[in-house]
C-alpha positions as CSV (number, residue, x, y, z in Angstrom):
1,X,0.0,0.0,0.0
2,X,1.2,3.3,-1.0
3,X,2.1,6.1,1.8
4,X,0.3,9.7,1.3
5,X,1.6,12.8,3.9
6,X,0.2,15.9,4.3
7,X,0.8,18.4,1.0
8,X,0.2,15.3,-1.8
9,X,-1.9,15.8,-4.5
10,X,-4.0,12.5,-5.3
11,X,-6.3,10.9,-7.3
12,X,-9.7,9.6,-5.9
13,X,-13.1,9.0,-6.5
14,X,-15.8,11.3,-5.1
15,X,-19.5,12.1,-5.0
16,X,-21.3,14.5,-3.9
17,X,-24.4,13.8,-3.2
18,X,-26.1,10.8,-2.0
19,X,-26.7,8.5,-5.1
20,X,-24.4,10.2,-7.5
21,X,-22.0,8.1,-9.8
22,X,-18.7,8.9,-8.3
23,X,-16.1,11.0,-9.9
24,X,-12.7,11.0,-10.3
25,X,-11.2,14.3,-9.3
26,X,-7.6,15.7,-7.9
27,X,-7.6,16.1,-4.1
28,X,-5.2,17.5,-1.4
29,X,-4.3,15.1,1.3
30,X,-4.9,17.2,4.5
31,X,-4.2,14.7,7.5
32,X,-3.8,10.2,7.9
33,X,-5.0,9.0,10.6
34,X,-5.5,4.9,11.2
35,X,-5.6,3.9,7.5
36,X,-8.1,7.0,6.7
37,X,-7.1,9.9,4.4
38,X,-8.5,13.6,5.0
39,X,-8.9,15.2,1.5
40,X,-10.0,18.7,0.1
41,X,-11.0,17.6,-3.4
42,X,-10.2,19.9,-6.2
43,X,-12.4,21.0,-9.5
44,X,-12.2,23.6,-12.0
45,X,-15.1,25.1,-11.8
46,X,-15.6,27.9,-9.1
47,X,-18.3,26.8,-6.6
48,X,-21.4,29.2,-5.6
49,X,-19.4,29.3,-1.9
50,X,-16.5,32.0,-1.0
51,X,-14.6,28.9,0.7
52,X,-12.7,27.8,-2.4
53,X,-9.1,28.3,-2.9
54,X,-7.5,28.8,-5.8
55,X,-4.3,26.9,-7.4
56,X,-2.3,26.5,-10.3
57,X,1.0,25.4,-11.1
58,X,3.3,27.0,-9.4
59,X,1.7,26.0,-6.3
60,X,3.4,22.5,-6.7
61,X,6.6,21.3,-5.1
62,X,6.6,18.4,-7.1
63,X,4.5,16.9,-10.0
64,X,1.2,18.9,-10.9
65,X,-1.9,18.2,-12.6
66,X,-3.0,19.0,-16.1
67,X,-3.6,22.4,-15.2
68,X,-4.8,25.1,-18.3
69,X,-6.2,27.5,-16.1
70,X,-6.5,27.7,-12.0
71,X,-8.2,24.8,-10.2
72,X,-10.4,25.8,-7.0
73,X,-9.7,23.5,-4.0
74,X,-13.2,22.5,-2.4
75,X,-12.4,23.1,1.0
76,X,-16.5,22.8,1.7
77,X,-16.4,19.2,0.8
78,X,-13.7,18.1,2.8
79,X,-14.2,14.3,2.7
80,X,-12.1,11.0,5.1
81,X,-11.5,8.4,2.5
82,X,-9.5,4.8,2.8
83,X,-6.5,4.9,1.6
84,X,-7.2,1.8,-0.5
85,X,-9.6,3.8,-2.5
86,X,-6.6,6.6,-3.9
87,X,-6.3,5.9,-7.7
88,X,-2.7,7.6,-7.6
89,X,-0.7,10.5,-6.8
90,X,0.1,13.3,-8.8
91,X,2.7,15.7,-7.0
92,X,2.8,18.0,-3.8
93,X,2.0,21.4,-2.6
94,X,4.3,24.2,-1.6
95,X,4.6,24.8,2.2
96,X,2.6,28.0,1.7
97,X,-0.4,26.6,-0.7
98,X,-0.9,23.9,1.7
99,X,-0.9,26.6,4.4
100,X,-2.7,28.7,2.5
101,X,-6.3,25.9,2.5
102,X,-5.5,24.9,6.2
103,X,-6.4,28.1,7.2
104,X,-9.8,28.1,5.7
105,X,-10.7,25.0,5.4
């Protein structure tokens, strides 16, 4: 089994809302506690709610996403997930953007 820390940027499957198909998205591993990941899934569209962050590139240590434009990290939706369930990671956040959805979410 893989090892996620605070700061990496994963892939995992989310939904929602009770019945939805679940999606794929990016997500920000916020804390591991006994198996469980805390995540702060990510989108690119910009949520009705004033508690989104935004990041794009250069908010990575390492690795990225796909990124064309900003993504808004859904700090609203924060979600504890298996760690079986992670699809894969993609990279890691600066210090400060990791800092930076702490605070508010």
């Amino acid at each position: 089994m893989s090892t996620y820390k605070k700061r990496d940027v994963v892939l995992a499957p989310f939904s929602f809302y009770q019945g939805d198909v679940p999606k794929v998205r990016p997500a920000i591993v916020l804390s591991e506690e006994s198996g469980e990941l805390l995540l702060a899934p990510c989108s690119r569209r910009l949520p009705d709610s004033h508690s989104a962050i935004t990041i794009d590139l250069d908010d990575f240590e390492e690795g990225g996403l796909e990124l064309f434009e900003e993504s808004v990290v859904l700090v609203e939706h924060l979600t504890k997930m298996p760690k079986r369930k992670i699809i894969s990671k993609k990279g890691r956040l600066t210090k400060e953007a990791f800092t930076k959805i702490v605070q508010r979410g």
